[in-house]
N, C-alpha and C positions, 0 to 999 in steps of 0.2 A: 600633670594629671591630678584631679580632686579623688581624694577618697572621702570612703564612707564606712562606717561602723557604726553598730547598733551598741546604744549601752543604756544600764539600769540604774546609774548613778542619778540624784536627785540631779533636776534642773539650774537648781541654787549654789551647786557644787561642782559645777563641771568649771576646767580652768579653761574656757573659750574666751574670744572675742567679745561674741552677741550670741544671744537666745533667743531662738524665734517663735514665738505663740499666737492662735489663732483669736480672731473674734468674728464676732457673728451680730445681726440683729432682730434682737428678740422682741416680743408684742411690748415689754417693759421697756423697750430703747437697746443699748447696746448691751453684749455679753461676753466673757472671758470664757473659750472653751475650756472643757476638763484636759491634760496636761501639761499646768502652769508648773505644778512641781513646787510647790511650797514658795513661788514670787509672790504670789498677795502676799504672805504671811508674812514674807520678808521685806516689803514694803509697809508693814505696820496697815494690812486692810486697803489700803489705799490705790490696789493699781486699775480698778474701773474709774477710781476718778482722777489720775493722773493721764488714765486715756482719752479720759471726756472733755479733759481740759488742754489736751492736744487736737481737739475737734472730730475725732476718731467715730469712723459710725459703722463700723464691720462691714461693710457694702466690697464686695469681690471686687479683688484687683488692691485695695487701700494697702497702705505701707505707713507706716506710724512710727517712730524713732524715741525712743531718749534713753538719758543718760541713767545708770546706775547708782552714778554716785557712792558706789564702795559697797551698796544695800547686798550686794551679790558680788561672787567672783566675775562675773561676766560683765564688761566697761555699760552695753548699750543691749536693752530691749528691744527685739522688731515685732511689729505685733503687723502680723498678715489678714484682712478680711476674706471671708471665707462668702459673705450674702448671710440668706435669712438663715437661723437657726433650725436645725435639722427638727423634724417631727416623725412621729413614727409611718403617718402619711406621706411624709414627704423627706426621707433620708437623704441623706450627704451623697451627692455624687463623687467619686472617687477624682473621676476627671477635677475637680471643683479643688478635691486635697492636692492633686498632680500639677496646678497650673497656680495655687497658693504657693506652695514649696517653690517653686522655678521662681517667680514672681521674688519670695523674700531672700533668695540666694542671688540673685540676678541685681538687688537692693543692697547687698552687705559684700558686692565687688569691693575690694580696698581693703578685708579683714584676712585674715588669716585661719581661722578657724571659728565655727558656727554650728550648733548644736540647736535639732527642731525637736519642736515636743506636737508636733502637728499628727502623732500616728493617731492618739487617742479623741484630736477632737471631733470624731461622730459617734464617741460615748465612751467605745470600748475598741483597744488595739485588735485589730484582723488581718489576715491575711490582705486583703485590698488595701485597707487602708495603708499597712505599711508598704505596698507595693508601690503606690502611688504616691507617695509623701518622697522615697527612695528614689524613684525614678524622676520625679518633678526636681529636686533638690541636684542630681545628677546635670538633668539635661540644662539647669538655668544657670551652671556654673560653664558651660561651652562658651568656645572663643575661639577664632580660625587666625589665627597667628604666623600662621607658616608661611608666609612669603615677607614678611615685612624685615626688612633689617635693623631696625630698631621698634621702638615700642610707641603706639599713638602717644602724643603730648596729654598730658592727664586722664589717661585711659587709666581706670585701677582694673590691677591685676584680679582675675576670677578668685574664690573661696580656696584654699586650697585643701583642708581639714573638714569634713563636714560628721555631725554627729546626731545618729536618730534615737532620740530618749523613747526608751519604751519601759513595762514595770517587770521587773523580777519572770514573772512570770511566762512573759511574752518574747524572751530573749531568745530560746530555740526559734519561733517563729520567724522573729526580725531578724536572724542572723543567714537562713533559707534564703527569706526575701531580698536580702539585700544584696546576697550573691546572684540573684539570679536581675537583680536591678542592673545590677555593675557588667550581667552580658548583654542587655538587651539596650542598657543606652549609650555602651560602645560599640553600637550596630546602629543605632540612630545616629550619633553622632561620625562612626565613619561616612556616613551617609552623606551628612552634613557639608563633609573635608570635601567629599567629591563633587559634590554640585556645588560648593563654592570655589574649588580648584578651576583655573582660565583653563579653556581648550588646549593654549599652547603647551601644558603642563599636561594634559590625557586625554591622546589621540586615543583609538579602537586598539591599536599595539597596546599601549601603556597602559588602560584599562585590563586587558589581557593579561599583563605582567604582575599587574597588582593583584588579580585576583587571581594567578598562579599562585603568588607569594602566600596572600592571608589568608585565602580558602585553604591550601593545601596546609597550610599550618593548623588548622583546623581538623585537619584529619578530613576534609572535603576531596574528592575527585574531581579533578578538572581536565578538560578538552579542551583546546582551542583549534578552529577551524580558520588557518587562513585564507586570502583570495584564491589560489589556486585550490583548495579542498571547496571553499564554496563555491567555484564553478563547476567542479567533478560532480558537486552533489546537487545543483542545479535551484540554488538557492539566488533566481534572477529579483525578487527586492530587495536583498540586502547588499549584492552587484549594485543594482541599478542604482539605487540610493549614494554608497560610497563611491561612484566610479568618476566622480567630478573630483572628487579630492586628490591631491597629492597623498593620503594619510589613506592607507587602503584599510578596510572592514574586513570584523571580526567575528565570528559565531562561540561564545563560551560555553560549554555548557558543567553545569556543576552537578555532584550528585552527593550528597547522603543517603546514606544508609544503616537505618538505624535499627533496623530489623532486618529478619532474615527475609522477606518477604522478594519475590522476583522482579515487581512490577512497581513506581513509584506512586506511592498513594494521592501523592498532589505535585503537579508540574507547574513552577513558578516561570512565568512570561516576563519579563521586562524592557523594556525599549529602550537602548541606549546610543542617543544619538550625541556625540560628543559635543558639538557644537551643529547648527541648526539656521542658515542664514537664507534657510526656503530655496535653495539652488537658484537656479533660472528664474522658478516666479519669485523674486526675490523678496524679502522682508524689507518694511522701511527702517533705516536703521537705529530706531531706539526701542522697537520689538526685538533686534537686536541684541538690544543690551545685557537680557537675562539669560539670552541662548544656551549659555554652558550649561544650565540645569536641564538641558532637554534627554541628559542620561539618567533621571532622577528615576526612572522604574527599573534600570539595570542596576542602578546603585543601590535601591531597595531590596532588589532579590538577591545580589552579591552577600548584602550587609545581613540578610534574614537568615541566608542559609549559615553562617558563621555563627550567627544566635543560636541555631537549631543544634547547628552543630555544637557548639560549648556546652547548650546547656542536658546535652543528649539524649536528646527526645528520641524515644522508641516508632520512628518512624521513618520512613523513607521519602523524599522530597528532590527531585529532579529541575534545576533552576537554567533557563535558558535566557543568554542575555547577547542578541543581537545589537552589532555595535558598527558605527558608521559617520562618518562626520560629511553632514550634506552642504555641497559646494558649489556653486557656478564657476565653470569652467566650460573648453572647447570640449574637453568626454563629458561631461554631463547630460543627464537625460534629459529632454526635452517634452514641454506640453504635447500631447498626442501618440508618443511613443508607447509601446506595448513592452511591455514586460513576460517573460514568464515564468511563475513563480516555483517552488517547490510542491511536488505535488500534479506539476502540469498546466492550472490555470493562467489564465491570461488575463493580462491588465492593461486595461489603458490607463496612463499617465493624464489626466487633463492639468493637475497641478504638480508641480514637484515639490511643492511647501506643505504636504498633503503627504509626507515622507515616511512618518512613524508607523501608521497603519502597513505600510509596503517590506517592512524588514522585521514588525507584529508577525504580519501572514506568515512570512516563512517560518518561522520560530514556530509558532502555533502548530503548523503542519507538522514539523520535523517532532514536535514533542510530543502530538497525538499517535505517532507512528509508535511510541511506545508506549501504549494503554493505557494511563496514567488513571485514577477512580474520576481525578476532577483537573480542569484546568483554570489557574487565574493568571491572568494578564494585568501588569502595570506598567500605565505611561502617562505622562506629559503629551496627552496626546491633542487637544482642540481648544481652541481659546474660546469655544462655545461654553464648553464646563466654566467657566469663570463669567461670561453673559447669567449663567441659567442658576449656578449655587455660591458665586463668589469667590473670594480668595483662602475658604477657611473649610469648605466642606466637598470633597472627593464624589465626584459621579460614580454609581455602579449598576451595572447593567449585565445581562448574561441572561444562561437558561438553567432550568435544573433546580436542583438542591442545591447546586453552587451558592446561589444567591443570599438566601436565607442563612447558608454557613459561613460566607464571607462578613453578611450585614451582624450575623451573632456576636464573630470574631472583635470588628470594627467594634460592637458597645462593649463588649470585656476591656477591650484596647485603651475605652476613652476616647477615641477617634471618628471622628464625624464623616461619615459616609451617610448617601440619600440614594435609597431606590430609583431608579429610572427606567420607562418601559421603552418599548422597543417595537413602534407602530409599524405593522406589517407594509402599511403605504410608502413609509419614507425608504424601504428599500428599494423598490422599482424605480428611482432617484439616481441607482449607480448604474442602470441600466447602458451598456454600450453599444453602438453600432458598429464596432470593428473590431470588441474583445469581448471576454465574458462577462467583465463588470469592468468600471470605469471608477475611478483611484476616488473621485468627487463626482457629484451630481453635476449634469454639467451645465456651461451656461453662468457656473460661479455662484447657483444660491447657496443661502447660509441659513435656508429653514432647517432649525432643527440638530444643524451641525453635530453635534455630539452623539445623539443619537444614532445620523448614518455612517459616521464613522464608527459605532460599536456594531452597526449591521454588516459594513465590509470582513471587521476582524470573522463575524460571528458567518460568514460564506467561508471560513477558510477551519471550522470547527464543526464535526460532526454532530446532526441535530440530538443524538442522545448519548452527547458527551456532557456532562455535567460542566459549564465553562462560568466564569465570573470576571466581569471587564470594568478597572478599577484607572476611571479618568483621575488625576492626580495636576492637572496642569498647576490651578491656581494655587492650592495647597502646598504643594512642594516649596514654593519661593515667595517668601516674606518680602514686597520690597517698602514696608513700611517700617513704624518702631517695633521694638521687638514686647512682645506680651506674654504672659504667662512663662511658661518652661520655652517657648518658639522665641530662636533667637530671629535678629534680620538678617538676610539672605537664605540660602537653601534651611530646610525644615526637619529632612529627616521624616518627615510623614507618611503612614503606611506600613512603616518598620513592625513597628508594633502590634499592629493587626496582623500581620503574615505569621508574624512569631507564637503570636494566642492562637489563629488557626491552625496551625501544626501542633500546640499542646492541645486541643478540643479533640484534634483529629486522632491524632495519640491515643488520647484515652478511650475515643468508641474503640480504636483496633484495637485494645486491649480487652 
């Protein structure tokens, strides 16, 4: 595991590996942010033009190298670009310090120990700034390790030492920060374990288990409903969905309480489908291939409420995380089958790869049963989100002040989420002739997808329930190189925003 500690020793003095310093490009050409820490000096003036002369142009994403030469304790300079030079019109976005850090720790794999001086450069050390210096530096030292019996052939090992230079002053600050860094990216990175964990390693049980174990270690309440309680309580999508599998389905539900308050201020939704092979309407098999991340909004709300809980926010947060691994089999549900869900409503099935929404509804119903102020749902739920925003930016949709509080959350976060409306027409779309709505439009179109799949969740959510529907498909799972603090494979995304919305929301109930 990498640690992190804040210190106020000079930059030129710390006994690390490498030190890592920002640059930027300014209207004069390239620039050396403020906390280098006395490295010009100790370079005899010289180290704009030892960067210039390594081709260096500050431009976001750059990674620059050399050697020390004895000028300092530390063997190797990494000089991270940061983009243009901050102005008062146009400041440093924090995200911009959170995905530098990841970026020069993700660079200096192979060392041992690494000390950034990235808190100060958008002028002056802050609370954000060091938040996201802490956090980026954290999450770009991750590595999923845990199955391999021995180690990739010249894989280097992650940072394992990391160290946030900050001045005298700012030490109470960065010492806050950095604890609360150290709860919040071991909640992104459990994240991480789980969606990169194979199915055969967490079934609906085993998820169960695991979040027995960590929530309740947390001082979290947890519930688990198994198949025979979710038939008593008449929860037919989360049935219908798991009943092809060997591997029967789960209902968790978590609760904090961090107040004395009766009622949970915000009901966390997640969809945890273990694996995802579209049952009957089957997937072709290399849609396949990423399936295991399809519990990535149950592994967000598991991982969120743990953050809430460590860092003990004075609030109350009720996380429910429907869990299920959909199958083809002779019991699986079939195109045209009816459902009936929690609640009462009826479903027709036209697709059963069309599964997440169907084990959402119940969850949803079951958690509005207990008043909750607001509810937000996450899932990996339509491969439309990835058609309409890509691989990098989370669909959200809903009613209410939800919306506005969620999208608030997501820019505290750093985290890219985009408004999406919700055209009264594309609901008449689930329209069915033999239940009350129908799972897809039928017929197979694909106008729009995304959208009527937030309209189905949003039939199964009273209209003046404040709700928030946070599509995560493309987001959660990197299968490209890894960039900034986002390693490849699962992402861990949306952690973060959950975690800022329960501190925002903390604070009005205070």
């Amino acid at each position: 595991m990498t640690s992190l500690a804040p210190s106020a020793t000079a930059l030129v003095d710390l006994a690390v590996d490498a030190v890592v310093i920002a640059t930027t490009t300014g209207a004069d050409g390239l620039e050396v942010t403020t906390g280098a820490g006395g490295l010009d000096e100790a370079l005899d003036g010289r180290l704009v033009d030892v960067l210039t002369s390594l081709g260096t142009t500050g431009r976001a994403g750059e990674v620059v190298r050399f050697a020390t030469l004895g000028a300092v304790r530390a063997a190797t300079v990494v000089a991270v670009g940061l983009g243009p030079s901050p102005t008062e019109d146009a400041p440093l976005d924090s995200e911009v310090l959170r995905r530098a850090a990841g970026t020069a720790v993700r660079a200096s794999a192979g060392r041992s120990s690494v000390a950034l001086a990235l808190a100060a450069a958008p002028g002056a050390v802050s609370t954000e700034s060091v938040r996201a210096v802490a956090e980026g530096a954290l999450l770009g030292a991750y590595t999923f390790d845990q199955l391999r019996t021995v180690s990739a052939a010249g894989r280097p090992a992650p940072v394992r030492e990391l160290t946030l230079v900050v001045d005298e002053s700012s030490l109470p600050l960065a010492a806050a920060e950095v604890d609360r860094a150290v709860i919040t990216t071991a909640a992104v990175r459990l994240v991480r374990d789980l969606v990169n964990t194979p199915p055969s390693h967490l079934s609906p049980a085993l998820l169960a288990d695991l979040a027995r174990e960590q929530a309740g270690a947390a001082g979290i309440g947890v519930e688990v409903l198994d198949e025979a309680a979710l038939a008593e309580g008449g929860y037919g999508g989360i049935l219908g969905v798991g009943q092809g599998s060997v591997n029967p389905p789960r209902l968790i539900r978590l609760e904090w309480r961090g107040d004395d308050a009766v009622h949970p201020a915000i009901a966390l939704v997640g969809k945890g489908i273990t694996f995802d092979s579209g049952g009957l309407s089957l997937k072709p098999s290399t849609a396949m291939e990423w399936m295991k991340a399809d519990m990535a909004g149950a592994a967000s709300v598991l991982a969120a409420l743990i953050a809430i809980a460590r860092l003990r926010l004075p609030i109350t947060v009720v996380g429910w995380l429907p869990c299920a691994e959909n199958m083809p089999s002779g019991e699986a549900i079939r195109p045209s089958d009816v459902l009936t869900m929690r609640g009462g409503k009826r479903v027709e099935v036209l697709n059963t790869d069309a599964e997440g929404r169907l084990v959402l509804a119940d969850a949803l119903v079951r958690a509005a049963e207990e008043s909750p102020a607001m509810i937000v749902d996450v899932a990996t739920l339509t491969g439309a989100q990835i058609v309409a925003l890509g691989q990098r930016t989370s669909g959200l949709m809903g009613r209410g002040d939800a919306l506005d509080t969620v999208a608030t959350a997501a820019a505290d976060a750093g985290e890219s989420v985009w408004p999406m409306p919700l055209p009264p027409e594309l609901r008449k779309g689930l329209d069915s002739t033999v239940a009350d709505l129908a799972n897809v439009a039928p017929g197979g179109s694909r106008e729009g997808g995304m959208l009527v799949a937030a309209h189905f969740l949003g039939a199964f959510v009273a209209e003046d329930l404040p709700w928030a529907h946070l599509d995560i498909a493309g987001p959660s799972w990197n299968s490209g190189e890894p960039y900034g603090h986002t390693p490849k494979g699962g992402t861990g995304v949306i952690v973060r925003t959950l975690v800022r919305l329960a501190e925002n929301q903390a604070v009005r109930t205070d």
